[in-house]
MARKELUM-803370 format. One record per residue (C-alpha): residue number from 0; residue in three letters; x, y, z. Coordinates in Angstrom, 1 decimal. Example, Ala and Ser with C-alpha at 12.3 -4.5 7.8 and 13.67 -1.06 7.14 Angstrom:
BEGIN
+-----+-----+--------+--------+--------+
:   k :   r :      x :      y :      z :
+-----+-----+--------+--------+--------+
:   0 : ALA :   12.3 :   -4.5 :    7.8 :
:   1 : SER :   13.7 :   -1.1 :    7.1 :
+-----+-----+--------+--------+--------+
! end
This chain:
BEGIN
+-----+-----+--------+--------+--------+
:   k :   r :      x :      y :      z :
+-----+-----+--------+--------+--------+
:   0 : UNK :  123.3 :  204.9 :   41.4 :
:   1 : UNK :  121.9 :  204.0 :   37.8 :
:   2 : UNK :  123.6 :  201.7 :   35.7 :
:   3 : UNK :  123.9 :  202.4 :   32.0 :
:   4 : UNK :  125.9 :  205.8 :   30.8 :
:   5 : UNK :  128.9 :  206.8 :   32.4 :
:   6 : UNK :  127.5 :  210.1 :   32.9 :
:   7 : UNK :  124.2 :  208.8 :   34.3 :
:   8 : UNK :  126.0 :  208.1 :   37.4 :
:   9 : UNK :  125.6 :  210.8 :   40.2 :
:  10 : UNK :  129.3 :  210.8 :   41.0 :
:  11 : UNK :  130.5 :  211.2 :   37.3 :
:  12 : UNK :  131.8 :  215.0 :   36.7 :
:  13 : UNK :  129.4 :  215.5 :   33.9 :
:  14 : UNK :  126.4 :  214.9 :   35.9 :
:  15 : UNK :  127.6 :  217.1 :   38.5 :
:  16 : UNK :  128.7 :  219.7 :   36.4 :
:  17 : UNK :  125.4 :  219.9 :   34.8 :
:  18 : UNK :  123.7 :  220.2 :   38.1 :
:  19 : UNK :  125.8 :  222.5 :   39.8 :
:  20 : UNK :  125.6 :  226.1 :   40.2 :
:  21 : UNK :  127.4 :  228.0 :   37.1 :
:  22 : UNK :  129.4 :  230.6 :   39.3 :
:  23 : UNK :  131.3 :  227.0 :   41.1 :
:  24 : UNK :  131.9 :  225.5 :   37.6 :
:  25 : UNK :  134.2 :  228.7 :   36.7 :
:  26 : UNK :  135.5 :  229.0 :   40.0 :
:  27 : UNK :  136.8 :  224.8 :   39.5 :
:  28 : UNK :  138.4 :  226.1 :   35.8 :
:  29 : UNK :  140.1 :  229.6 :   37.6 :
:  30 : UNK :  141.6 :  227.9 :   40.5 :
:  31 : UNK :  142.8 :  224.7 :   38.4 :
:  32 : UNK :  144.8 :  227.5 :   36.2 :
:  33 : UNK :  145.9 :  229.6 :   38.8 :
:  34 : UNK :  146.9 :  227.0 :   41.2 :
:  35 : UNK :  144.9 :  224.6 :   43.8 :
:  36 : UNK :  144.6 :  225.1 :   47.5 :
:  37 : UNK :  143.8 :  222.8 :   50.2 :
:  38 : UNK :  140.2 :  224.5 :   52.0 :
:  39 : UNK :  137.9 :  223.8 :   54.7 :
:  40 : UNK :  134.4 :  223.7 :   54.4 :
:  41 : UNK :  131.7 :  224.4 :   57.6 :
:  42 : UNK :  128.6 :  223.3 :   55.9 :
:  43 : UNK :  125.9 :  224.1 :   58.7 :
:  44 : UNK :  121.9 :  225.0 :   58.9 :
:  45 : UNK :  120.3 :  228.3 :   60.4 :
:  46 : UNK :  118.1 :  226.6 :   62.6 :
:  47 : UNK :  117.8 :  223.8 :   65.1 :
:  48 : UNK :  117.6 :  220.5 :   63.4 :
:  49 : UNK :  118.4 :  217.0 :   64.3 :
:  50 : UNK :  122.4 :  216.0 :   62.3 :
:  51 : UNK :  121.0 :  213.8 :   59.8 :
:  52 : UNK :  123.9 :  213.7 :   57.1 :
:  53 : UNK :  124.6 :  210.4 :   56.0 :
:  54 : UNK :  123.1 :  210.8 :   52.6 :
:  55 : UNK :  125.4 :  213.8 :   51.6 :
:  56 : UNK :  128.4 :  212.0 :   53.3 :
:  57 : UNK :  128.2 :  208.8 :   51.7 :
:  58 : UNK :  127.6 :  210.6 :   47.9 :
:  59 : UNK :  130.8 :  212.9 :   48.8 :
:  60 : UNK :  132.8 :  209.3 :   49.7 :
:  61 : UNK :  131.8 :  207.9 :   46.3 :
:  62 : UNK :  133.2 :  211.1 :   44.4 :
:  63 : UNK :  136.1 :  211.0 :   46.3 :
:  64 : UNK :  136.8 :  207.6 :   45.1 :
:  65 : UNK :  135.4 :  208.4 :   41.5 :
:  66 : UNK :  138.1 :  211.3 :   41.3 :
:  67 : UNK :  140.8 :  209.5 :   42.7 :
:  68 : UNK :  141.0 :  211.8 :   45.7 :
:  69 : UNK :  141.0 :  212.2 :   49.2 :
:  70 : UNK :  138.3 :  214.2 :   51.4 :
:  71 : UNK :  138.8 :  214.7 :   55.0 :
:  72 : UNK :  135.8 :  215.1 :   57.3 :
:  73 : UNK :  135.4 :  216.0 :   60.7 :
:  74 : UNK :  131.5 :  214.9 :   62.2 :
:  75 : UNK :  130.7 :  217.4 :   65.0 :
:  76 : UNK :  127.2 :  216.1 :   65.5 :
:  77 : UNK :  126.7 :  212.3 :   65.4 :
:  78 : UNK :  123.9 :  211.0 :   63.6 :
:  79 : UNK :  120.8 :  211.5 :   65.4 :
:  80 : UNK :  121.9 :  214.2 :   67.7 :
:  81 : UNK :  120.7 :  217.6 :   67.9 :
:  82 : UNK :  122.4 :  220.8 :   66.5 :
:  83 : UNK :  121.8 :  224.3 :   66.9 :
:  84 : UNK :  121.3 :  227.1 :   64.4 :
:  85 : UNK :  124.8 :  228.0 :   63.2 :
:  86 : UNK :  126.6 :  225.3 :   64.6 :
:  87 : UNK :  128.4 :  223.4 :   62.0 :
:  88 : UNK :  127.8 :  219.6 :   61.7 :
:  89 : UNK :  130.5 :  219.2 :   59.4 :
:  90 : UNK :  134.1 :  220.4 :   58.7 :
:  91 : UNK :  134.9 :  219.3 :   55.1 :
:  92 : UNK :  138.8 :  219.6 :   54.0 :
:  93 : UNK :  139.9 :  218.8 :   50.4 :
:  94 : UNK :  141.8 :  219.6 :   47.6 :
:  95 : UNK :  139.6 :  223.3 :   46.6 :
:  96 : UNK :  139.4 :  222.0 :   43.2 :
:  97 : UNK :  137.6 :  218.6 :   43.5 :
:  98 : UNK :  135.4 :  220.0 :   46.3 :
:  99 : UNK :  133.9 :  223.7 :   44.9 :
: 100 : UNK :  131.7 :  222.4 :   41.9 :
: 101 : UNK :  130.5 :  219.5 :   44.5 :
: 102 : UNK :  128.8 :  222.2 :   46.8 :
: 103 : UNK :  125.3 :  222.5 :   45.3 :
: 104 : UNK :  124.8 :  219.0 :   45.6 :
: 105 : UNK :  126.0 :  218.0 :   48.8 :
: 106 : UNK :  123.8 :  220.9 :   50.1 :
: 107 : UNK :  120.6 :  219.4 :   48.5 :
: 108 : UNK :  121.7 :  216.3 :   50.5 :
: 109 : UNK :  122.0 :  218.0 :   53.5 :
: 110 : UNK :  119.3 :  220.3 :   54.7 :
: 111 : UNK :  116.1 :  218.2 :   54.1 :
: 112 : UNK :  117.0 :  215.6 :   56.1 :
: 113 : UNK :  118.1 :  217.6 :   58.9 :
: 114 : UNK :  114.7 :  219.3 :   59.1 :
: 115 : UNK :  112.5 :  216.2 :   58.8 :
: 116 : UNK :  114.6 :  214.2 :   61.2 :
: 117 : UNK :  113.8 :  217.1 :   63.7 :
: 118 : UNK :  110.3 :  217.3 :   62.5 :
: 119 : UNK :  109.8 :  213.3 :   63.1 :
: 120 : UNK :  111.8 :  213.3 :   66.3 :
: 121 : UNK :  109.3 :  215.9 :   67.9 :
: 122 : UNK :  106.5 :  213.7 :   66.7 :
: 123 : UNK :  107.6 :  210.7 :   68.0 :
: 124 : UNK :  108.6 :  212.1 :   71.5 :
: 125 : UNK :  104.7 :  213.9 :   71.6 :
: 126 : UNK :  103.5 :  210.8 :   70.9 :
: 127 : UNK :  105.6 :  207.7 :   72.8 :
: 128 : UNK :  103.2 :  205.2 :   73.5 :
: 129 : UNK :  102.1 :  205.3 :   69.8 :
: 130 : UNK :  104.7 :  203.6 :   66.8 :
: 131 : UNK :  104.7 :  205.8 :   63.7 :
: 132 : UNK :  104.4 :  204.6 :   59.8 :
: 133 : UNK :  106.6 :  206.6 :   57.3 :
: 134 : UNK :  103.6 :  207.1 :   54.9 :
: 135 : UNK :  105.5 :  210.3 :   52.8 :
: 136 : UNK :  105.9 :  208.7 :   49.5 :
: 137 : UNK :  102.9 :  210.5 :   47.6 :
: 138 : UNK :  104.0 :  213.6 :   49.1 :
: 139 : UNK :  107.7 :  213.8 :   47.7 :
: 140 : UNK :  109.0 :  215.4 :   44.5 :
: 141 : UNK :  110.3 :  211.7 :   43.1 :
: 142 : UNK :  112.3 :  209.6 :   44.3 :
: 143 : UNK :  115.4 :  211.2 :   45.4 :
: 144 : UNK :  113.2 :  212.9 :   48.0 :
: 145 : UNK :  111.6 :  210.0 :   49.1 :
: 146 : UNK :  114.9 :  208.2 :   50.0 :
: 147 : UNK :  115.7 :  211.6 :   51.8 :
: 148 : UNK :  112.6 :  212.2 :   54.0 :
: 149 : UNK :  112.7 :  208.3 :   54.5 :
: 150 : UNK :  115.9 :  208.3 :   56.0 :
: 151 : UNK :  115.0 :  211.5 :   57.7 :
: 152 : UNK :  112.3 :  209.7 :   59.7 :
: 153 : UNK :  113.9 :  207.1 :   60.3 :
: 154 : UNK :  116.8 :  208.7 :   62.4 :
: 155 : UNK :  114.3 :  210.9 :   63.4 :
: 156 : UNK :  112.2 :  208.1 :   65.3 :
: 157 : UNK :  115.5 :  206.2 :   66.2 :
: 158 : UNK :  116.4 :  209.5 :   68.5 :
: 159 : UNK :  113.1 :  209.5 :   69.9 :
: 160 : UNK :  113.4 :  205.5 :   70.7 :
: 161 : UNK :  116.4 :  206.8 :   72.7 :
: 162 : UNK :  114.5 :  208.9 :   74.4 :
: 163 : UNK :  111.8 :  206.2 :   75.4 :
: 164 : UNK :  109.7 :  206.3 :   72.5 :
: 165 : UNK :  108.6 :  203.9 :   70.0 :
: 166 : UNK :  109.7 :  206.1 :   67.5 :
: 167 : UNK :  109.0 :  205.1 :   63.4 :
: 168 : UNK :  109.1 :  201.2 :   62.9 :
: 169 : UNK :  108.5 :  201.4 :   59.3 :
: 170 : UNK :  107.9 :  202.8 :   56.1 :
: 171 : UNK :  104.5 :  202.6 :   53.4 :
: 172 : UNK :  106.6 :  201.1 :   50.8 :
: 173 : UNK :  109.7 :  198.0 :   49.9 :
: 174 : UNK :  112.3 :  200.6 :   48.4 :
: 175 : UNK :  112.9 :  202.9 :   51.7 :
: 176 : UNK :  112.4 :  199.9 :   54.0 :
: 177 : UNK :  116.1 :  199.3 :   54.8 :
: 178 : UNK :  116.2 :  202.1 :   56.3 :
: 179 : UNK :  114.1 :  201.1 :   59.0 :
: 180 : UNK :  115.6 :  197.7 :   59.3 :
: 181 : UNK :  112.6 :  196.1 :   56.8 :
: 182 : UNK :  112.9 :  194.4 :   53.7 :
: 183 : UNK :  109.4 :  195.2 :   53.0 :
: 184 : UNK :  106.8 :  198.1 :   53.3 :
: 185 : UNK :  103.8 :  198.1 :   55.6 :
: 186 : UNK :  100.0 :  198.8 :   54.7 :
: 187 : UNK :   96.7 :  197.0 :   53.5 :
: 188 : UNK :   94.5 :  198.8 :   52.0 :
: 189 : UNK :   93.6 :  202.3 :   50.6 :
: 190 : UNK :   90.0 :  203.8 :   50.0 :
: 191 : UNK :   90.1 :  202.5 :   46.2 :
: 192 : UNK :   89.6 :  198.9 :   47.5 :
: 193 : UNK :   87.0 :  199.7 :   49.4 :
: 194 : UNK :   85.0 :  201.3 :   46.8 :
: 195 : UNK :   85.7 :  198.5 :   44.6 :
: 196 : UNK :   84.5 :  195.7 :   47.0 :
: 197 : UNK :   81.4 :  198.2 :   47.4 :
: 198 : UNK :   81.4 :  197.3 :   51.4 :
: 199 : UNK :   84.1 :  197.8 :   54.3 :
: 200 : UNK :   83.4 :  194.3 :   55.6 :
: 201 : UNK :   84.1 :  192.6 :   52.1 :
: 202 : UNK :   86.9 :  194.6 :   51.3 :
: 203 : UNK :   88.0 :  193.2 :   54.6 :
: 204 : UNK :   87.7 :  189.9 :   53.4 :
: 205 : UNK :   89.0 :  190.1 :   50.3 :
: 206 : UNK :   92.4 :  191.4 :   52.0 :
: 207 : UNK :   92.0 :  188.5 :   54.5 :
: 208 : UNK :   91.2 :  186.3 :   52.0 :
: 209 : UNK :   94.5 :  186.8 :   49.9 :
: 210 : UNK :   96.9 :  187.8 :   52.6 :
: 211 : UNK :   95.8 :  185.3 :   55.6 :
: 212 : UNK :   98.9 :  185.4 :   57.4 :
: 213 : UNK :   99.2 :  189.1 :   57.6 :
: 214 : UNK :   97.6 :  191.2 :   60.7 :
: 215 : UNK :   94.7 :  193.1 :   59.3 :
: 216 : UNK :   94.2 :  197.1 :   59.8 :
: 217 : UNK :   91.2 :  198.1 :   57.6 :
: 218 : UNK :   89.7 :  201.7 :   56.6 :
: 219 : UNK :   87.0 :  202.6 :   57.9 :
: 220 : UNK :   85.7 :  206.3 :   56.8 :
: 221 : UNK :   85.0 :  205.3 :   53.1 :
: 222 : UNK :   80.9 :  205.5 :   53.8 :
: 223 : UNK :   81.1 :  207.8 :   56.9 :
: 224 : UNK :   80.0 :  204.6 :   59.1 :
: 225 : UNK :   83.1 :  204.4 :   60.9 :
: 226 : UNK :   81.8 :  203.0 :   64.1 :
: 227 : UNK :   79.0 :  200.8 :   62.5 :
: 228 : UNK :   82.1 :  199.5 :   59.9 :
: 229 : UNK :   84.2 :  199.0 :   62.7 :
: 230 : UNK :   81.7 :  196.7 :   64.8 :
: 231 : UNK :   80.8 :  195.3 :   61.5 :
: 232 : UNK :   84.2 :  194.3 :   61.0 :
: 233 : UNK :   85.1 :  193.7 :   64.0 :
: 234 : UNK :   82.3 :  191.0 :   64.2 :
: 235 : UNK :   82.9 :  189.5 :   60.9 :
: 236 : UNK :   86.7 :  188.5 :   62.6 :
: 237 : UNK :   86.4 :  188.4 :   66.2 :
: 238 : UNK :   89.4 :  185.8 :   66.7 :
: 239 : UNK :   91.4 :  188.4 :   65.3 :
: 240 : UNK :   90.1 :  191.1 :   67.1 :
: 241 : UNK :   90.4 :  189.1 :   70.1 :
: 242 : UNK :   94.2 :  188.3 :   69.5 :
: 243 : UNK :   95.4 :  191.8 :   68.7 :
: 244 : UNK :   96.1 :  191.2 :   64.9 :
: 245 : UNK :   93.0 :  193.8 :   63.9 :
: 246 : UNK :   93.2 :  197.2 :   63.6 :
: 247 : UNK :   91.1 :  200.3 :   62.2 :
: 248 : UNK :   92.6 :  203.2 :   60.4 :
: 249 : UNK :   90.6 :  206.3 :   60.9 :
: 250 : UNK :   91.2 :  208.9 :   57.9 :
: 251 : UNK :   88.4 :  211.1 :   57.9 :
: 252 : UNK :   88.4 :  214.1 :   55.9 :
: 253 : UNK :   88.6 :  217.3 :   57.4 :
: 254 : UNK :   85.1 :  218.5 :   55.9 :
: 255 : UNK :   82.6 :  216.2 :   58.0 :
: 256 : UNK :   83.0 :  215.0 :   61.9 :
: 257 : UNK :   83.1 :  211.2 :   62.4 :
: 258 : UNK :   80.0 :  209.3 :   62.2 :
: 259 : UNK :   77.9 :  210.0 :   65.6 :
: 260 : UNK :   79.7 :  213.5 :   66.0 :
: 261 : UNK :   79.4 :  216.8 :   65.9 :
: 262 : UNK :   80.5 :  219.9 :   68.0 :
: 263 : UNK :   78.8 :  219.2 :   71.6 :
: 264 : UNK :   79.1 :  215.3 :   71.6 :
: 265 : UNK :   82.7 :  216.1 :   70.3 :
: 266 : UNK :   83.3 :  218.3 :   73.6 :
: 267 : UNK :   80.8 :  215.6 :   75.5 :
: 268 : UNK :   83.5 :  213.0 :   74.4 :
: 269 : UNK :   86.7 :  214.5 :   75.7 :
: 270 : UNK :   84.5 :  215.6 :   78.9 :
: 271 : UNK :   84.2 :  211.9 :   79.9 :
: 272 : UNK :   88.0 :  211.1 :   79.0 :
: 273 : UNK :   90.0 :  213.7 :   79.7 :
: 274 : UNK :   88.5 :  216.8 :   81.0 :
: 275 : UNK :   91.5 :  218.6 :   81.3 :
: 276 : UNK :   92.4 :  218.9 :   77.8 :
: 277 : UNK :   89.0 :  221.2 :   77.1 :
: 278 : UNK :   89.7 :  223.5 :   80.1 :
: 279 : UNK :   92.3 :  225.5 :   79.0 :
: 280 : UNK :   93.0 :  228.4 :   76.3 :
: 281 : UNK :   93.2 :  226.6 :   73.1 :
: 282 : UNK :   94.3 :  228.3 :   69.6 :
: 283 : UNK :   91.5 :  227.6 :   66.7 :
: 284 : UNK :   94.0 :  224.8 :   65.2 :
: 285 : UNK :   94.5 :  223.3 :   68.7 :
: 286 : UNK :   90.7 :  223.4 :   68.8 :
: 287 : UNK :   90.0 :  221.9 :   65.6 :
: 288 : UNK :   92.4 :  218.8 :   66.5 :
: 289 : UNK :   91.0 :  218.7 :   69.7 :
: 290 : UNK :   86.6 :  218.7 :   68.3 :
: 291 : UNK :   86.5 :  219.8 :   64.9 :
: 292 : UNK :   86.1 :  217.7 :   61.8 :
: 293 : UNK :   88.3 :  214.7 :   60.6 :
: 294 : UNK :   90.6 :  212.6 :   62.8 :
: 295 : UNK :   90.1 :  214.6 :   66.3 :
: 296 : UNK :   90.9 :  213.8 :   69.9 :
: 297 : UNK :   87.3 :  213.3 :   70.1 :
: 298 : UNK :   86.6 :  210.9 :   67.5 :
: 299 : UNK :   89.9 :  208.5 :   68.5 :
: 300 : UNK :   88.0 :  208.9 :   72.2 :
: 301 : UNK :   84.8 :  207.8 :   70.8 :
: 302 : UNK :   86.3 :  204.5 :   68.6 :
: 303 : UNK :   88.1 :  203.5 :   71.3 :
: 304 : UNK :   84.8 :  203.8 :   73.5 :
: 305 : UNK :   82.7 :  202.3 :   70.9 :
: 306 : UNK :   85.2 :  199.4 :   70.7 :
: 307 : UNK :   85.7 :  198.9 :   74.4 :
: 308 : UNK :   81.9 :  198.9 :   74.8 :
: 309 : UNK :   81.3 :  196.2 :   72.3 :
: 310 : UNK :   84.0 :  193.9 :   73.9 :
: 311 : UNK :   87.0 :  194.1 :   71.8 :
: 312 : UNK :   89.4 :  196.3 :   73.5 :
: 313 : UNK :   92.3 :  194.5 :   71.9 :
: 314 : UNK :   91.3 :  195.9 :   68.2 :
: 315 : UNK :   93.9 :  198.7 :   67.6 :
: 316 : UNK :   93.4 :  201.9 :   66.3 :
: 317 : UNK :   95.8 :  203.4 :   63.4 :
: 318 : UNK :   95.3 :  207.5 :   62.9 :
: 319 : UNK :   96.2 :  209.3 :   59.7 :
: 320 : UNK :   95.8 :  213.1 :   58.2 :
: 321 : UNK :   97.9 :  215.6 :   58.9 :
: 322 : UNK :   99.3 :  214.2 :   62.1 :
: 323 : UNK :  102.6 :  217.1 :   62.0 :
: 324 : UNK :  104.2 :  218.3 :   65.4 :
: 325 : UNK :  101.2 :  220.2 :   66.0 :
: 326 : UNK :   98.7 :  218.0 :   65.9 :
: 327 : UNK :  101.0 :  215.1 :   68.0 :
: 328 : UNK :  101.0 :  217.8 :   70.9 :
: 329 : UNK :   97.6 :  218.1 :   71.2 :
: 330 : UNK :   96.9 :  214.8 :   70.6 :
: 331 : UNK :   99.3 :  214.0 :   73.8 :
: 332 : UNK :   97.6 :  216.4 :   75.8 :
: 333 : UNK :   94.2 :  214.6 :   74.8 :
: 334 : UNK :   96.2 :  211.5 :   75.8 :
: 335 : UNK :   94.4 :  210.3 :   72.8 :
: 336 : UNK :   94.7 :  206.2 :   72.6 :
: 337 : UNK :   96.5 :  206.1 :   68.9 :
: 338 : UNK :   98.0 :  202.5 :   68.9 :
: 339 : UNK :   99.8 :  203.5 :   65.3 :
: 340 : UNK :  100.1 :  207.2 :   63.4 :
: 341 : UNK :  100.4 :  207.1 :   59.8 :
: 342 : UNK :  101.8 :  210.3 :   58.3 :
: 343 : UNK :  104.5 :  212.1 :   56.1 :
: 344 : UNK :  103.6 :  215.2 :   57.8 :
: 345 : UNK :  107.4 :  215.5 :   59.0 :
: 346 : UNK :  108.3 :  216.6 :   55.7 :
: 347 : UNK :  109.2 :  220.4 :   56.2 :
: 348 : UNK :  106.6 :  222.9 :   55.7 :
: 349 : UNK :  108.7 :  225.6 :   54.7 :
: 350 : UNK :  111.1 :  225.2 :   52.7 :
: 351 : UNK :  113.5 :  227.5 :   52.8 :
: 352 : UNK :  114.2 :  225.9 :   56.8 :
: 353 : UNK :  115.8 :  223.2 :   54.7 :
: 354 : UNK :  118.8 :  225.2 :   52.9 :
: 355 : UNK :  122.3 :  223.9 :   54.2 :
: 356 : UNK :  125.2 :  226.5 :   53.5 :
: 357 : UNK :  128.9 :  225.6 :   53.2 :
: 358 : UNK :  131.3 :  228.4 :   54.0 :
: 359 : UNK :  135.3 :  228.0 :   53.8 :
: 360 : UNK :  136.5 :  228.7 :   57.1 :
: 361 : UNK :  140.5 :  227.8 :   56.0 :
: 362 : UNK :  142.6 :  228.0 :   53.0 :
: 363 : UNK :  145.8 :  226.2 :   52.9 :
: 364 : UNK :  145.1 :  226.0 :   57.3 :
: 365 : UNK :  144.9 :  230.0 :   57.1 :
: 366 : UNK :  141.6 :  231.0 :   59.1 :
: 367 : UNK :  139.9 :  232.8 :   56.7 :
: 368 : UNK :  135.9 :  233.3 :   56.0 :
: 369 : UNK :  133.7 :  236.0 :   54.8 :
: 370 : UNK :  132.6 :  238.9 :   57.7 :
: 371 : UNK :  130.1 :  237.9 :   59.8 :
: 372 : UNK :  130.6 :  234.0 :   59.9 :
: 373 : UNK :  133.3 :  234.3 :   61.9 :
: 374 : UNK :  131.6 :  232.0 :   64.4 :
: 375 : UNK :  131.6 :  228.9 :   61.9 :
: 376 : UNK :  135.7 :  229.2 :   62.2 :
: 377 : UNK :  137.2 :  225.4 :   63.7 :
: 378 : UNK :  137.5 :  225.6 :   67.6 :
: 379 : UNK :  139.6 :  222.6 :   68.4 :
: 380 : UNK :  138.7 :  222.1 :   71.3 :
: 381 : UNK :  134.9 :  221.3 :   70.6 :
: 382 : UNK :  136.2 :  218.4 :   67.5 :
: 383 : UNK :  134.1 :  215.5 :   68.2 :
: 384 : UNK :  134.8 :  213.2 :   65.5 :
: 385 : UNK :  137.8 :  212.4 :   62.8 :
: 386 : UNK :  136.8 :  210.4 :   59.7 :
: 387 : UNK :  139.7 :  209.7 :   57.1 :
+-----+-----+--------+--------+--------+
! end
């Protein structure tokens, strides 16, 4: 929350009043004349999505103590777990007054998450072997959505570490670090320092230079040398090559192939690896990730080669661009060596996946909902989870 203003504060009824839907505003001032009712609230999502609802819950639970009042909520699906179209994660019980103007924003709170922590749990699960960077910051509408997609990825990739993988392990910058257990973010450089250093080896050194005591992953693509940097590199340090604390980040753009490639030594590439993955029916996407241009299957195959070849097999490779589900998949298939993945391609592409809705289900513990959401009403026997 901010400081300053009263009415700065996200809990404080003017802020909410001014950022809630109109029709809920009047609906607080009629029921407050005509007499208040204790309702329950399903708030669900219409697709599959992994429960991520800790944001909305905690904002409710500082309203709730802001208004002096109680709100009763019953967790179907525990953090991290995953939830079918339809099925309710929460049942939300309250005094119908203090809850009905709070429903636009607890929605907002809602639905993103959900989505991205499916998104990022898919990845992660593609992709096991490989530990993921939250790098979504650029990518988010301010800061409110940064904390959300942060936190979506982050119980996102813990799921998937349940499941075996290494899951997320951090985040690109220091505000959204607690949420993967950091106090700090992680990164070194980006393709500005490299163009002011005028060289991928002396930008290199310069980061060396000022941060000694920090493991060094450098970008490569700036000149479209990325082998011949990498070597370069790669020689300029070789006690740090040699003890696992260098990396390369390959971030080539989708307009040119990586240096040494192109269509046949692409497919020539995979052929020595992993034959398998070119032998079967592949859609022009699942191609493209496989041998096209930018950060392929084929050009993480040839670094790791190239790298291997010149004896330092310990230097680890970090991919970026547009690493979504999609691209993880084939990537697996490709068993493509990816020591770390870089994206914020788990925030949602479509947005209207995201919208949460909240139905009332009871009023004054009278069933009672609108036709056709009949299956949102409370079956007691599937109640997972009481929280006063």
């Amino acid at each position: 929350m901010s400081g300053g203003v009263e009415g700065d504060r996200p809990d404080a009824d003017s802020f909410i009043a001014a950022r809630t839907d109109a029709y809920f505003n009047r609906t607080k001032a009629i029921v407050s004349r005509f007499g208040d009712a204790t309702v329950t609230y399903a708030v669900f999502m219409r697709r599959p999505v992994v429960s991520a609802p800790r944001l909305m819950l905690d904002w409710l639970a500082r309203v709730a103590e802001a208004r002096n009042t109680r709100f009763e909520v019953e967790l179907m699906h525990q953090e991290g777990e995953w939830v079918g179209a339809g099925d309710p994660i929460v049942y939300l019980t309250g005094s119908f007054t203090q809850l009905t103007d709070l429903e636009t924003l607890y929605l907002q709170k809602l639905g993103p998450p959900c989505v991205a922590a499916h998104n990022a749990f898919q990845m992660c699960v593609e992709l096991p072997q490989s530990a993921f960077l939250a790098m979504e910051a650029r990518h988010c509408a301010g800061a409110e959505m940064q904390e959300m997609m942060s936190y979506a990825a982050a119980v996102g990739g813990a799921a998937a570490q349940r499941e075996g993988a290494k899951g997320f392990t951090g985040g690109a910058n220091d505000a959204t670090a607690h949420w993967f257990g950091k106090d700090h973010g992680y990164g070194t450089m980006p393709h500005a320092l490299i163009g002011y250093a005028g060289s991928t080896v002396r930008a290199a050194e310069m980061f060396h230079e000022t941060y000694p005591d920090e493991p060094l992953t450098v970008l490569v693509d700036y000149f479209g040398r990325e082998v011949t940097d990498s070597l370069a590199v790669c020689e300029r340090f070789p006690e740090l090559a040699a003890a696992g604390k260098l990396g390369v980040r390959l971030d080539t753009h989708g307009g040119r192939f990586l240096q040494g490639l192109d269509p046949a030594e692409s497919y020539a590439v995979l052929e020595r690896h992993v034959p398998g993955a070119i032998r079967r029916y592949r859609s022009e996407t699942e191609l493209r990730h496989l041998v096209g241009t930018g950060v392929s299957a084929a050009a993480i195959w040839r670094m790791r080669e190239a790298l291997n070849e010149a004896g330092f097999p310990k230097v680890r490779i970090v991919a970026s661009s547009g690493f979504g589900v999609s691209k993880c998949r084939v990537m697996a298939e490709a068993k493509a060596p990816i020591d770390v993945v870089g994206t914020g391609s788990f925030i949602p592409n479509t947005w209207s996946e995201t919208y949460a809705t909240a139905d009332i289900v009871a009023y004054d513990g009278v069933a009672r909902v609108k036709l056709g959401r009949e299956f949102l009403l409370h079956r007691n026997g599937e109640r997972k989870k009481s929280q006063g």
